[in-house]
N, CA, C and O atoms as a GROMACS GRO file, in nm:
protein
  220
    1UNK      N    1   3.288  -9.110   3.669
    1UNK     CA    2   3.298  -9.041   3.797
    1UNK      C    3   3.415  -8.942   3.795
    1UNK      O    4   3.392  -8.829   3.838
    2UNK      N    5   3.542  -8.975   3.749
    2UNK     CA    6   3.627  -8.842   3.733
    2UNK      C    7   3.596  -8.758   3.665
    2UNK      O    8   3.626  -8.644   3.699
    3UNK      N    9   3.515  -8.780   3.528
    3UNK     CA   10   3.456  -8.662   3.456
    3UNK      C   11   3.401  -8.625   3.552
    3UNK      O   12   3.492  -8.559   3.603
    4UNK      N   13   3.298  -8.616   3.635
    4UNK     CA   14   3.223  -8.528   3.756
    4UNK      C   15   3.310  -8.473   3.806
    4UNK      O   16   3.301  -8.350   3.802
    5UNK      N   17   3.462  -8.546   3.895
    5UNK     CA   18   3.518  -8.472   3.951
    5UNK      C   19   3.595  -8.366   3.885
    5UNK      O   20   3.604  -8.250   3.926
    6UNK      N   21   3.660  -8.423   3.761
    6UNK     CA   22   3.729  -8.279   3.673
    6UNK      C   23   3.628  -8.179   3.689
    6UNK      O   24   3.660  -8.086   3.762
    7UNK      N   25   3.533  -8.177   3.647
    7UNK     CA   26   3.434  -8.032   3.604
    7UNK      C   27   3.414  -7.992   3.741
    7UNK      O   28   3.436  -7.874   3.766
    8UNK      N   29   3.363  -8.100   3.873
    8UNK     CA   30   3.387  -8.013   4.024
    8UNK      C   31   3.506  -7.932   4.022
    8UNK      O   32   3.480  -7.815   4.049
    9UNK      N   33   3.622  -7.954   3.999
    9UNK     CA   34   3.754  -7.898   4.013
    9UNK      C   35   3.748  -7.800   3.966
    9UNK      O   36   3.800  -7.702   4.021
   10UNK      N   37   3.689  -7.793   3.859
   10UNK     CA   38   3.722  -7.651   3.730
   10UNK      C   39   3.639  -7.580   3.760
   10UNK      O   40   3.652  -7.466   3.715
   11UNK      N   41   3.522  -7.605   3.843
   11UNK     CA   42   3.385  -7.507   3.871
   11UNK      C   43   3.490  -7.442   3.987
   11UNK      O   44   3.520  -7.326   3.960
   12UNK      N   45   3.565  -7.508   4.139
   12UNK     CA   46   3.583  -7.471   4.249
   12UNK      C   47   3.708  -7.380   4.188
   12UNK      O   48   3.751  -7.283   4.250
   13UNK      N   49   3.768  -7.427   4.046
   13UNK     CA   50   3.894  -7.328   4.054
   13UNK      C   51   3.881  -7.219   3.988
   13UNK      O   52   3.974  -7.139   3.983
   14UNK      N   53   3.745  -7.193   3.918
   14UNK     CA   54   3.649  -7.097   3.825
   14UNK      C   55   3.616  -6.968   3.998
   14UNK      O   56   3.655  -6.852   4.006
   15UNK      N   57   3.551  -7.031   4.087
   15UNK     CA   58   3.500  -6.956   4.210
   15UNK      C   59   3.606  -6.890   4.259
   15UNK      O   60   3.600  -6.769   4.281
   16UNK      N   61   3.734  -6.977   4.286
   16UNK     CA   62   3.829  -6.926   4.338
   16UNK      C   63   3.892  -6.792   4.302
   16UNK      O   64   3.949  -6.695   4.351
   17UNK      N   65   3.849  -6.843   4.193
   17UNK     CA   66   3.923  -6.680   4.114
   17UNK      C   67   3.869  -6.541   4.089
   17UNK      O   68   3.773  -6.552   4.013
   18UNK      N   69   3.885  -6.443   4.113
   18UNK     CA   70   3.851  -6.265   4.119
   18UNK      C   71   3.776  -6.249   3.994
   18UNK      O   72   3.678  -6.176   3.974
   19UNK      N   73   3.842  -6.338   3.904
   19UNK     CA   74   3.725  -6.265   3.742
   19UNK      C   75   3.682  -6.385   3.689
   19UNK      O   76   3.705  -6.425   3.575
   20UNK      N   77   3.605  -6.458   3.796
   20UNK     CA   78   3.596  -6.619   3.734
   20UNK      C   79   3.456  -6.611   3.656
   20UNK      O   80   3.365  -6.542   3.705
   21UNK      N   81   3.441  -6.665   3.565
   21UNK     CA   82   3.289  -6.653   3.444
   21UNK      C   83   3.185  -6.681   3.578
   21UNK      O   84   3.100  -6.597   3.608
   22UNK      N   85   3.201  -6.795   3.648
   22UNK     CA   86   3.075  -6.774   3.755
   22UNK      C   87   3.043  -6.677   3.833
   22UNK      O   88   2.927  -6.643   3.860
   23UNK      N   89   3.156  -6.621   3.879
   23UNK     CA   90   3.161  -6.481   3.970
   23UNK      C   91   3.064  -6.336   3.880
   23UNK      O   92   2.991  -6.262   3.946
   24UNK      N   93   3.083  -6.319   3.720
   24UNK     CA   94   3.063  -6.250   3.638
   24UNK      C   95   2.947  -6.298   3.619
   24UNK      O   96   2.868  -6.207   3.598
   25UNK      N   97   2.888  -6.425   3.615
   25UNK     CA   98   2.764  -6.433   3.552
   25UNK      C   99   2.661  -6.380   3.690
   25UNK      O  100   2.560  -6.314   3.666
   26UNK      N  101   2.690  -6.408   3.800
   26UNK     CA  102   2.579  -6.366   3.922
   26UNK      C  103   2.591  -6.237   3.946
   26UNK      O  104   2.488  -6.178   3.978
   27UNK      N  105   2.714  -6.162   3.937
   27UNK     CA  106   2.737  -6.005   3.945
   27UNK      C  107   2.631  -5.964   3.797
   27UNK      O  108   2.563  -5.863   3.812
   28UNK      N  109   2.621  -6.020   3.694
   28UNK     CA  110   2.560  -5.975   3.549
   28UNK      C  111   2.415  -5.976   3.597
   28UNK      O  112   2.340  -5.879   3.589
   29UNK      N  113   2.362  -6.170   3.677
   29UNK     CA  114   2.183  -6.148   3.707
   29UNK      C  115   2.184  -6.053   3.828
   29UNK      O  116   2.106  -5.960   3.806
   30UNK      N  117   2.265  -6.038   3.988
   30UNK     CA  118   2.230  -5.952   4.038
   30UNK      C  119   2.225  -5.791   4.013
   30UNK      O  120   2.163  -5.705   4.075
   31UNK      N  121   2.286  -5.784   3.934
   31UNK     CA  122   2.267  -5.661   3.869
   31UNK      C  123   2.140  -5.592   3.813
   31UNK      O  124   2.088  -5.486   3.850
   32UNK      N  125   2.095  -5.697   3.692
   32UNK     CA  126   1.979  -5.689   3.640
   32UNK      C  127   1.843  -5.679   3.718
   32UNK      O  128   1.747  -5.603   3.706
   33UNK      N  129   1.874  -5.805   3.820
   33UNK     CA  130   1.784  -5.807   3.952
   33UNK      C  131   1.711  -5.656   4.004
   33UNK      O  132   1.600  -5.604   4.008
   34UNK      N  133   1.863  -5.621   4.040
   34UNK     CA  134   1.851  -5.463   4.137
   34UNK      C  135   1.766  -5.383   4.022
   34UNK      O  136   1.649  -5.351   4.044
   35UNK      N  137   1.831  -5.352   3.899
   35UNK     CA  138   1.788  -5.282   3.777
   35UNK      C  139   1.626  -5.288   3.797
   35UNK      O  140   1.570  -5.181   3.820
   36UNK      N  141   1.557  -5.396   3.792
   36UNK     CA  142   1.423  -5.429   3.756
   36UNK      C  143   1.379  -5.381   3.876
   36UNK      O  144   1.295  -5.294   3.858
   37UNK      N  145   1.412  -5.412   4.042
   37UNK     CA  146   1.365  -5.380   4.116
   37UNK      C  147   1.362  -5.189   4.159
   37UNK      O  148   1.260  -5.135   4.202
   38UNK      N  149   1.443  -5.142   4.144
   38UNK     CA  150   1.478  -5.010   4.130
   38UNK      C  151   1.339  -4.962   4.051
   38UNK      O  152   1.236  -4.926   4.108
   39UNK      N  153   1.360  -4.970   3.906
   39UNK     CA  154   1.268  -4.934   3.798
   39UNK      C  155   1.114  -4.946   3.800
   39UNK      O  156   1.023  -4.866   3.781
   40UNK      N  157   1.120  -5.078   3.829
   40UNK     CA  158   0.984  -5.098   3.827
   40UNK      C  159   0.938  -5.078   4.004
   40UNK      O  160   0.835  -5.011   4.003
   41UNK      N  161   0.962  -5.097   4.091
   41UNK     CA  162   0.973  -5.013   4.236
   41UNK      C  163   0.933  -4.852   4.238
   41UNK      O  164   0.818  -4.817   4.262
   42UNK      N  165   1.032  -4.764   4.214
   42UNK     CA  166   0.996  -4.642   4.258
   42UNK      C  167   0.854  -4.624   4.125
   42UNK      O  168   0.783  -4.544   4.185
   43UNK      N  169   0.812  -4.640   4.046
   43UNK     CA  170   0.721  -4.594   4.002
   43UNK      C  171   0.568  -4.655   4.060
   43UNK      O  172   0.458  -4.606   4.033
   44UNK      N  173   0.590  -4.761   4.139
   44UNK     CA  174   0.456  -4.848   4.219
   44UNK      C  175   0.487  -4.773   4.358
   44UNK      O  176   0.404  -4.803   4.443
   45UNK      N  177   0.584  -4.684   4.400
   45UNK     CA  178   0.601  -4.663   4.554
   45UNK      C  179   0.539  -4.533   4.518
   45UNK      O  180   0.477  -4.483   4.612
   46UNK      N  181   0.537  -4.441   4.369
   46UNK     CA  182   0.469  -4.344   4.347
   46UNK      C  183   0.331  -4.387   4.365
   46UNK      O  184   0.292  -4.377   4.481
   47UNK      N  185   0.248  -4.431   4.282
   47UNK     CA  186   0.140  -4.461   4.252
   47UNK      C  187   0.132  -4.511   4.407
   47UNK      O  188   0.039  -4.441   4.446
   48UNK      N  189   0.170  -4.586   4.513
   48UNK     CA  190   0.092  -4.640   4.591
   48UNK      C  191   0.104  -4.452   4.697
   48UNK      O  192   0.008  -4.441   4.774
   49UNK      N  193   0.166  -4.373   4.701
   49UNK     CA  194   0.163  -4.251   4.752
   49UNK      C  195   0.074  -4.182   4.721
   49UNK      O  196   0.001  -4.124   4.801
   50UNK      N  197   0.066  -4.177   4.596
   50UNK     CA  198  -0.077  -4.071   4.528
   50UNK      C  199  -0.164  -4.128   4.538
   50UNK      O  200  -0.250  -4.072   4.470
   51UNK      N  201  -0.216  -4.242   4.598
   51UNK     CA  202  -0.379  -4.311   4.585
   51UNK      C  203  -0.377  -4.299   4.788
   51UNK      O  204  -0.476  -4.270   4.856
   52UNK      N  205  -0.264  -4.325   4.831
   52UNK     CA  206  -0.267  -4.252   4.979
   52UNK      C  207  -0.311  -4.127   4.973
   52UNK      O  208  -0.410  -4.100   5.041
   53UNK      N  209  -0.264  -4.049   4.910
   53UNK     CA  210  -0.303  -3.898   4.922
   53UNK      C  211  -0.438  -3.841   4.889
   53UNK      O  212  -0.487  -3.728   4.897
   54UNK      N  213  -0.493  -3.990   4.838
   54UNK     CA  214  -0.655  -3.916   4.795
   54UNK      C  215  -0.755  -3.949   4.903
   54UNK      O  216  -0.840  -3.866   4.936
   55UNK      N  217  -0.748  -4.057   4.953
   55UNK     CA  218  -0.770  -4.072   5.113
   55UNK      C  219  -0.812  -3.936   5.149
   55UNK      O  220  -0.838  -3.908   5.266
   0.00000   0.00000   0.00000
């Protein structure tokens, strides 16, 4: 049970901190997130415009 609590501690004192590896790893997937949505987004917001336009 203190092993659980050490690693709770080290996760909450990892968060706490401005350049903590957890802080960096969700800034790294939301990043990628946006990336994919951006990319693969405006080229389906094209295509769904030009199949409007044939209407």
């Amino acid at each position: 049970m203190s092993n659980l609590q050490a690693k709770f501690e080290a996760i909450l004192d990892d968060v706490n901190q401005e350049d903590g590896v957890i802080i960096s790893a969700f800034e790294k997937i939301v990043d990628r997130m946006f990336f994919l949505i951006k990319w693969g987004g405006i080229p389906f917001v094209i295509y769904l415009l030009a199949q409007i336009s044939r209407w």
